[in-house]
C-alpha positions in Angstrom: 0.0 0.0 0.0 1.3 3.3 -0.7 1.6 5.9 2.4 0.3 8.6 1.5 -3.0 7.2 2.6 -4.4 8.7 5.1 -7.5 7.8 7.9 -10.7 10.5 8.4 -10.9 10.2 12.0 -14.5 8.5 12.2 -15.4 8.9 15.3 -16.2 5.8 17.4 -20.1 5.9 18.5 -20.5 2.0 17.6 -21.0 3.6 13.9 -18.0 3.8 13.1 -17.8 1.0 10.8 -21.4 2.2 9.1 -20.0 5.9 8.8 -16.6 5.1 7.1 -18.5 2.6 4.4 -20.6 6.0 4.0 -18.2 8.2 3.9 -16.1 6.0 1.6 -19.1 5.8 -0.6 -19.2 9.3 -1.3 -15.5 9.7 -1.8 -15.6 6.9 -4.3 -18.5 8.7 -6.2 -17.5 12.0 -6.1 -19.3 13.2 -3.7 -18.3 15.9 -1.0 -18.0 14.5 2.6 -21.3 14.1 4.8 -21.5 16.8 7.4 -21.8 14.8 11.0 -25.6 15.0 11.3 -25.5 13.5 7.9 -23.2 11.4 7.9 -25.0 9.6 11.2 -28.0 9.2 9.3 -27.0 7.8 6.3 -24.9 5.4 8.6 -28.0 4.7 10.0 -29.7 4.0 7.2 -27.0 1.7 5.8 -26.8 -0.5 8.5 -31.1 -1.0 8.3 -30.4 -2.2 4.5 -27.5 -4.3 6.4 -29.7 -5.8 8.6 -32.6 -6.4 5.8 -29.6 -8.0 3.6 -29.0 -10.5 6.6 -32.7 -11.6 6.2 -33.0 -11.8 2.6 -29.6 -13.6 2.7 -30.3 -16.0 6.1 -29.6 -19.3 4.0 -25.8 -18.2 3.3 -25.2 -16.3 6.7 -27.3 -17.9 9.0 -24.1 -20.2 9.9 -21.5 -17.5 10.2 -23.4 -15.1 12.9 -22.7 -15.7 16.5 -26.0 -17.1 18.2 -29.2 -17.1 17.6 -29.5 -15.3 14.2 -32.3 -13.1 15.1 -31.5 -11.7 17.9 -28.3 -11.0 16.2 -30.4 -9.3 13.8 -32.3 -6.8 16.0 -29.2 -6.1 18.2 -27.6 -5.0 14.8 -30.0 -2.7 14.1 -29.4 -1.3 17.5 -27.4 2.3 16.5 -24.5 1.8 19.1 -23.8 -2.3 17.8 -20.9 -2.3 16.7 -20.4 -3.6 13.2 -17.2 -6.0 11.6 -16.6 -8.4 9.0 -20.3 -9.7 8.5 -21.7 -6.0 7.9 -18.6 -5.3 5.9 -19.4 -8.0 3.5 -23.6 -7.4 3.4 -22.6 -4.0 3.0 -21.2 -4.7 -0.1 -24.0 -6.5 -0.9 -25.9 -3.5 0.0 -24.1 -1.1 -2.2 -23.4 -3.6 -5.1 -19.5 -2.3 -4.6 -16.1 -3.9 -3.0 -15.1 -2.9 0.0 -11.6 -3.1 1.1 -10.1 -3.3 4.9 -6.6 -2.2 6.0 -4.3 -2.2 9.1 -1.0 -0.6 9.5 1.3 -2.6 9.5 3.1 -2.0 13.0 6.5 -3.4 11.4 6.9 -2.0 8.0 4.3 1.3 8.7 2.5 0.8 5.9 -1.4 -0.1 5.2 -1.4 -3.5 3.9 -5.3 -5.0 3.1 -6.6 -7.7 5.2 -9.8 -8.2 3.8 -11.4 -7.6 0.6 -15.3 -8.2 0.1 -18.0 -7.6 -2.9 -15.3 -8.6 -5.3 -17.8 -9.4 -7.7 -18.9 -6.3 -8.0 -15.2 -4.9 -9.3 -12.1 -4.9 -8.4 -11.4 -1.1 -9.2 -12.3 1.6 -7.3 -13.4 0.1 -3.8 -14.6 1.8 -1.0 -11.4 1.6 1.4 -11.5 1.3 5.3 -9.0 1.5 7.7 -9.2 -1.3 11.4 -7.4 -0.1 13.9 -8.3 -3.2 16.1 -10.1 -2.5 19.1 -12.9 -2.7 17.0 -13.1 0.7 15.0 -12.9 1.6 11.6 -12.4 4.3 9.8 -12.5 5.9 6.2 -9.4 5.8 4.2 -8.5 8.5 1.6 -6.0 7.6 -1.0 -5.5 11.7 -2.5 -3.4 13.4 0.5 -3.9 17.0 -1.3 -7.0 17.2 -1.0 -7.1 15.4 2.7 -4.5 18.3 3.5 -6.5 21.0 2.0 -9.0 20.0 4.2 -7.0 19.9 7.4 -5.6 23.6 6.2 -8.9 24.7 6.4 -10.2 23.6 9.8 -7.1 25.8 11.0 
């Protein structure tokens, strides 16, 4: 991975995986960054369609969930649940795009991926998010200048 990536700074309110899959979203299409109060809501509403994907898709993930899968179900559609790999991969589903998750790598200090999901939707172009373990995610940015332009102007 190259380093000029850079992380968003999601924050982590148990969205944090459903806000950086947004956010990503929008950078891969384009789009100008969600204001917070967006942002939340469109995390929100991603991780309804997650949970709705679950049901439509209970044959094939039924087996992979921990417990009983529907009270998996409702808790993810809880807003402070945290989310990982399973809503990662229906959220690909979800958006009909790949998704791809990297870590630093604490030896070399660069991003190296660790999963991939959606790939048949595409290789190019994936909506990139960064673990940092603990259980938070984040929004990765591969185009520094316009990450730094950014950062000049909240000065």
């Amino acid at each position: 991975m190259r380093k000029h990536e850079i992380s968003l700074g999601i924050p982590g309110d148990g969205r944090c995986l459903f806000r950086s899959v947004v956010h990503g979203a929008c950078l891969r299409s384009g789009k100008p960054s969600p204001c917070e109060s967006r942002q939340k809501e469109l995390a929100d509403e991603l991780r309804a369609k997650v949970a709705d994907e679950f049901i439509r898709r209970r044959a094939e993930t039924e087996w992979f969930l921990e417990g009983d899968f529907d009270t998996y179900v409702v808790q993810m559609r809880q807003p402070h649940m945290w989310g990982g790999e399973p809503e990662l991969l229906m959220a690909s589903h979800v958006l009909q795009t790949p998704i791809t998750v990297s870590m630093w790598d604490k030896s070399s200090g660069n991003l190296k991926i660790i999963a991939e999901y959606g790939q048949e939707y595409g290789k190019e172009n994936p909506i990139r998010v960064l673990y940092h373990g603990y259980g938070h995610y984040d929004a990765l940015k591969s185009d520094i200048s316009s990450a730094e332009s950014k950062l000049r102007k909240k000065r």
